[in-house]
C-alpha positions as CSV (number, residue, x, y, z in Angstrom):
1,X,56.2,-10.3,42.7
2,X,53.4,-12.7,42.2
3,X,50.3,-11.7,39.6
4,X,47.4,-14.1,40.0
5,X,46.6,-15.7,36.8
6,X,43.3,-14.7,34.9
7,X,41.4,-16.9,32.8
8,X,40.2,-14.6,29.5
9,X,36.7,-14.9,28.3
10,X,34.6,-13.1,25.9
11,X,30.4,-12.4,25.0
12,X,28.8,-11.6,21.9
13,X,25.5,-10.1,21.4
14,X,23.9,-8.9,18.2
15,X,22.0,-5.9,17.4
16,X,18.9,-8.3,16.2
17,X,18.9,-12.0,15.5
18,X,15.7,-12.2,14.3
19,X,15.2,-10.4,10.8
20,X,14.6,-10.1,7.0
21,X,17.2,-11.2,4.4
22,X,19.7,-8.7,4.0
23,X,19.9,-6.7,6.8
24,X,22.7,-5.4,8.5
25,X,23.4,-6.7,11.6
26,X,26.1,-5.7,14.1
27,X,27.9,-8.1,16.9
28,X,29.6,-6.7,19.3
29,X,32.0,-8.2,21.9
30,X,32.6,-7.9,25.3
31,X,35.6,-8.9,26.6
32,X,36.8,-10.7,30.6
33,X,40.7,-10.6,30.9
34,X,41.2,-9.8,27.4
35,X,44.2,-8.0,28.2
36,X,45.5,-4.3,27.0
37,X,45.3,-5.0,23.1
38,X,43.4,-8.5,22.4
39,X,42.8,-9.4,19.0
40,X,39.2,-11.1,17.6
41,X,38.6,-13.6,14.6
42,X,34.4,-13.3,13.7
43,X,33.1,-17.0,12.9
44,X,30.1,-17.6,10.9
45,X,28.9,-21.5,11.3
46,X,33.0,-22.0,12.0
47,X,34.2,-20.1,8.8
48,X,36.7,-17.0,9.6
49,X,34.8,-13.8,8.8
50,X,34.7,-10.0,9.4
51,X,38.2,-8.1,10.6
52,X,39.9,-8.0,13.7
53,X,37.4,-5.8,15.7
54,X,35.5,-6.0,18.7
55,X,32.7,-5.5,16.3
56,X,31.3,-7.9,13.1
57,X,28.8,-6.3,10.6
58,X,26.8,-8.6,8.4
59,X,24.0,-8.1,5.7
60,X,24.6,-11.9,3.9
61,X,23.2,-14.3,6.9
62,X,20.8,-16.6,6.3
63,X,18.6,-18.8,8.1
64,X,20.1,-20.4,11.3
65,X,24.0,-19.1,10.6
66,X,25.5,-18.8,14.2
67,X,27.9,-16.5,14.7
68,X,30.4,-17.1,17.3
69,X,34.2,-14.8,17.9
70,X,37.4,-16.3,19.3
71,X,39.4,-13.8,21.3
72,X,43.2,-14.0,21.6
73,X,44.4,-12.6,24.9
74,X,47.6,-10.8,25.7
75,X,47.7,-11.0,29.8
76,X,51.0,-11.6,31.6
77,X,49.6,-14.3,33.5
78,X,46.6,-16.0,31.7
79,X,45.0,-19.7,32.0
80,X,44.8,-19.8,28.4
81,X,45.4,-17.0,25.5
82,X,41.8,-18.0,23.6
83,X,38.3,-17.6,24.4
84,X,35.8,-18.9,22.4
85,X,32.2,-17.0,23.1
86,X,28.5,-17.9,23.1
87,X,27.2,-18.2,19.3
88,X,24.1,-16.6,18.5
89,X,21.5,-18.1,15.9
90,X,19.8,-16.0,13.6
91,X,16.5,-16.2,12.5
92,X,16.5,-14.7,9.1
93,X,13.1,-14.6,6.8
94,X,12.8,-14.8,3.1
95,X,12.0,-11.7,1.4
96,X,8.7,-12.2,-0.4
97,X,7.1,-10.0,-3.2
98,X,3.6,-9.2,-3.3
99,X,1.1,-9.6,-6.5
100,X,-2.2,-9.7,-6.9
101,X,-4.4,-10.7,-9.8
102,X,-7.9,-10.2,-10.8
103,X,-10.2,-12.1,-12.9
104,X,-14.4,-11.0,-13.5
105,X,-17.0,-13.6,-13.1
106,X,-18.0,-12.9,-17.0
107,X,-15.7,-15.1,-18.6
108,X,-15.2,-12.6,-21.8
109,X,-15.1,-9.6,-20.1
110,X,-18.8,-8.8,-22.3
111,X,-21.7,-7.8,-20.6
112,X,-25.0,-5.7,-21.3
113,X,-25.3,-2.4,-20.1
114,X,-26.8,-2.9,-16.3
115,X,-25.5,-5.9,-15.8
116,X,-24.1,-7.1,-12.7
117,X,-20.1,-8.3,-12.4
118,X,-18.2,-9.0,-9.9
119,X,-13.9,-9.1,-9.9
120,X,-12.1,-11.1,-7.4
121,X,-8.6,-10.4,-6.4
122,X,-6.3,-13.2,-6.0
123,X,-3.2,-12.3,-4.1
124,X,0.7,-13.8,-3.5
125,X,2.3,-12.7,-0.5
126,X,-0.3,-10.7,0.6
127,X,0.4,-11.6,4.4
128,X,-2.2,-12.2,6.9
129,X,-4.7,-9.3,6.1
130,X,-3.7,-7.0,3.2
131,X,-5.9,-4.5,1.7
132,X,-7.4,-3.9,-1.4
133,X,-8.3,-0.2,-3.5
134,X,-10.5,-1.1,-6.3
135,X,-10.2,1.2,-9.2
136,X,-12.1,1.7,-12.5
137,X,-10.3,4.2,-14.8
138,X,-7.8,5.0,-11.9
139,X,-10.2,6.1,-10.2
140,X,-11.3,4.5,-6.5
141,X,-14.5,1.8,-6.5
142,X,-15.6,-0.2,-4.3
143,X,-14.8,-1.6,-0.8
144,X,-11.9,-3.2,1.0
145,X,-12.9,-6.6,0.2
146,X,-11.3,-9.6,-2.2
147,X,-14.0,-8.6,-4.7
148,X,-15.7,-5.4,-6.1
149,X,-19.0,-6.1,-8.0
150,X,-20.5,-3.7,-10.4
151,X,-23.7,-2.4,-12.3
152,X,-22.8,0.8,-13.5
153,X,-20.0,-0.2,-15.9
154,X,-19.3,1.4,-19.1
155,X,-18.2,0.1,-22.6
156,X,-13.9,0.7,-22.3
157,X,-14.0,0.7,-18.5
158,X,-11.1,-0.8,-16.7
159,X,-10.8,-2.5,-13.7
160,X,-7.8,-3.2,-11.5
161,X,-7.3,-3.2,-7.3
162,X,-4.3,-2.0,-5.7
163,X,-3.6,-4.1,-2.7
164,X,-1.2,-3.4,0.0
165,X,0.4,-6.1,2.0
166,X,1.5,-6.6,5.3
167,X,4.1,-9.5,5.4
168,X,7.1,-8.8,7.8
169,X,9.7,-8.9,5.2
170,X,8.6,-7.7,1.8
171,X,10.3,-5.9,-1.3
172,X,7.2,-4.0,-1.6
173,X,4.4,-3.0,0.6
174,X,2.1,-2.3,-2.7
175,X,1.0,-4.2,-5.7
176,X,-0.9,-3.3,-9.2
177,X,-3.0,-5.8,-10.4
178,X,-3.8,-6.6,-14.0
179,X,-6.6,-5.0,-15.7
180,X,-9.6,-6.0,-16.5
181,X,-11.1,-3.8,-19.6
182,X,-15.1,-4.2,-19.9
183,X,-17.1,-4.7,-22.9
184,X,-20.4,-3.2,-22.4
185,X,-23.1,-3.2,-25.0
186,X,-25.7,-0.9,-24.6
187,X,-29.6,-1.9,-24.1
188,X,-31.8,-2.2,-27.2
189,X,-35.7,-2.2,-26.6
């Protein structure tokens, strides 16, 4: 009785190689001539990882880790009892946290009643084209825009924008600014 000889060989593919810090991945393998029970040991950049599985979970790569998985075979007749498979590089992105900060173009905040002021927002992380809520007293003011000017401001008022953010991997999709709180004298004649 003669059996051919087989020649093992395994593939890995991951759920997504492309994403943000922290988040959980799955490899699976898929096995040639692995035999009836073949056992795996998960690589990441060469270092032993992850159990003896078919499968490797991960939510701790970074940035161009590759992930490869040797497979021991158990055939009768086999050219070799490892396979080494394909390594896959991930792409992983910071996390980023959006702020924002506003600032009036009164440099004390003090105006006279009528007067006209204008805010400008200032954003970190904002991504490629976040919005902005403009609020005095909570209340919504203004236009989607980097700035928000004003006539109709009263003594005590405060100003802040809540923008929202669009970058693909962000701890938050919303941020508060700082307030502004107005001075506003009245008119005398």
């Amino acid at each position: 009785t003669v059996t051919s000889n087989v020649t093992p060989s395994v593939s890995i593919a991951a759920s997504d190689n492309t994403i943000c810090s922290g988040t959980s991945v799955t490899f699976t393998a898929t096995p040639t001539n692995g035999g009836s029970t073949p056992s795996y040991q998960w690589k990441v950049n060469g270092t032993n990882a992850g159990t003896n599985s078919t499968t490797f979970t991960s939510t701790t790569l970074s940035n161009n880790d590759e992930v490869t998985v040797v497979m021991t075979a158990n055939n009768t007749c086999q050219t070799t009892s490892t396979a080494t498979s394909n390594s896959v590089t991930m792409t992983v992105t910071s996390n980023v946290t959006p702020s924002v900060s506003i600032a009036s173009n009164d440099s004390d905040n003090a105006i006279c009643s009528g007067a006209s002021v204008t805010f400008t927002a200032t954003p970190t992380n904002g991504g490629s084209t976040p919005s902005y809520q403009w609020k005095v007293n909570g209340t919504n003011a203004g236009t989607n825009s980097t700035t928000f000017t004003s006539t109709t401001l009263s003594d005590d008022d405060v100003v802040t924008v809540l923008m929202t953010a669009n970058n693909a991997c962000q701890t938050s999709s919303t941020a508060t600014s700082n307030s502004v709180t107005m001075t506003v004298t009245s008119n005398v004649t």
